[in-house]
N, C-alpha and C positions, 0 to 999 in steps of 0.2 A: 386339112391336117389329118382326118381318119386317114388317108392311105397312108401316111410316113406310118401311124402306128401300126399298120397292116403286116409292114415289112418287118418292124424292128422283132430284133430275136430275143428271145427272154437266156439269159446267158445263166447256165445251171453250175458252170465248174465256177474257182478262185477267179473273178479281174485283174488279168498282170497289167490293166490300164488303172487301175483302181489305184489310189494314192500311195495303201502302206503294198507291199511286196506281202505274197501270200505265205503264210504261212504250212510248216507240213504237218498240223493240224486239220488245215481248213478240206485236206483229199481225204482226213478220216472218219469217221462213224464208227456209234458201237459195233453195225453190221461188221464191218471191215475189219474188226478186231478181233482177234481168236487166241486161244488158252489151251496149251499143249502139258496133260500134265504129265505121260506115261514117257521117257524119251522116244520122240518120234524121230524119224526120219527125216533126211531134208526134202525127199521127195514127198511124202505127209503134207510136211509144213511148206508147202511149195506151191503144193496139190490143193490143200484146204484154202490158202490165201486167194490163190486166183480164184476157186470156187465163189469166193465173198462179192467179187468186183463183179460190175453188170458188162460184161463183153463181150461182143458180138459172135466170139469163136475162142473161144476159152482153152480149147486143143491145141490152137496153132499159139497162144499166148502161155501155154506150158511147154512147148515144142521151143520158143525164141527163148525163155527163163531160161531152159535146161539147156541150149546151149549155149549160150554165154557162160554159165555155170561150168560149162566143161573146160573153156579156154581159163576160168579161175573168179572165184569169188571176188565178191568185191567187200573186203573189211575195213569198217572205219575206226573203229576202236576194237577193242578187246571184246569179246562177246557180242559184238552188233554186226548183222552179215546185212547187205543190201542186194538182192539177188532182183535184176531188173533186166530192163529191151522196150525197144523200139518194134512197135507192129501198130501194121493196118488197120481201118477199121473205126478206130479211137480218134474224139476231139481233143484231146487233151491228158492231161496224167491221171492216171486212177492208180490208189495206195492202198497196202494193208499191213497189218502190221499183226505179227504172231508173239506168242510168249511164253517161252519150255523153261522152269527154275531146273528142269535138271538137266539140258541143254541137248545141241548135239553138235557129237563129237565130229571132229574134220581132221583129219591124220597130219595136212600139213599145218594146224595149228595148234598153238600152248593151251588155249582155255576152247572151250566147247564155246556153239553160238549160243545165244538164249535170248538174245531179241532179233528178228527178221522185219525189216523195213522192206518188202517188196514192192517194189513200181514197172507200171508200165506207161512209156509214154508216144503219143502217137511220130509213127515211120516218119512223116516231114515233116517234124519239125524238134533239131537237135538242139536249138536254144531251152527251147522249155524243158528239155531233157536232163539237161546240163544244170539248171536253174535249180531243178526241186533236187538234183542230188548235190550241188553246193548248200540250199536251204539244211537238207540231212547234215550235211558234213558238221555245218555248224551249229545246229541243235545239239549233235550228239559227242562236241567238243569236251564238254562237260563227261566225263566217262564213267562220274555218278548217276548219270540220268539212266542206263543200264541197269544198274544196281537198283533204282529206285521205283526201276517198274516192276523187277521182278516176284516181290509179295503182293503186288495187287492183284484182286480177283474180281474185278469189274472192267466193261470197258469204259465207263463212264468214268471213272476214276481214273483209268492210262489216258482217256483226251485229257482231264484236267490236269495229270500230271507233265501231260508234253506240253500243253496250254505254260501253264506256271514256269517250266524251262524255258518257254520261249519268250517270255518276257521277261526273264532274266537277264538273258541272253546278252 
């Protein structure tokens, strides 16, 4: 029996074999959480997010963000932008999640962003892709959960508040 445990892999991301569905909690850490408070930029808050994630070439995973970014954002509520891609390299999806109360501004929309969900999920495989941005969608159903992170000033406070939404949910 030592050699089966020889092989087995110690598995560091969410179990999508694991009973309940992961939640998009389970990709964050305070690391992965950052507080914008001067209006930054999208290229800032783009720039600092990937900075957070542990990835192999951080360049070429700002280079697939920004252009997806240029064929068009992707917004799921009012103030909530998910600016994400598919790249190499990665087992799995790695999140971050930023937060400006005084937002930024995007010309083709009404309210400025002020939460960014950023994901990257690995190049083959579009299921898990598709998965944690359905998981966002419906977290962020609720379009007071926006509102509700924006006075916190902790990250240990925005997990438990996305924590608390999602078992709402």
């Amino acid at each position: 029996m030592k050699w089966i445990n020889k092989f087995k892999k110690k598995n560091t991301k969410p179990s999508t074999a694991h009973p309940h569905t992961p939640l998009v909690s389970d990709y964050l850490t305070p690391k992965t959480i950052s507080f914008f408070h001067s209006g930054p930029s999208k290229q800032q808050v783009i720039g600092t997010l990937i900075s957070s994630l542990q990835l192999p070439d951080p360049n070429a995973a700002l280079k697939a963000i920004l252009a997806r970014e240029e064929v068009g954002s992707t917004v799921v509520t009012p103030g909530l932008a998910l600016p994400h891609a598919r790249i190499h390299g990665i087992d799995g999806i790695q999140a971050a999640l930023g937060i400006s109360a005084t937002g930024v501004v995007e010309p083709r929309l009404s309210e400025p962003i002020r939460v960014f969900l950023l994901f990257l999920g690995p190049a083959d495989n579009m299921k898990e892709h598709l998965s944690f941005l359905a998981n966002v969608s419906k977290l962020f159903q609720n379009e007071k959960l926006v509102q509700n992170l924006l006075p916190l000033h902790s990250a240990d406070d925005v997990l438990e508040k996305i924590r608390q939404a999602e078992l709402s949910a």
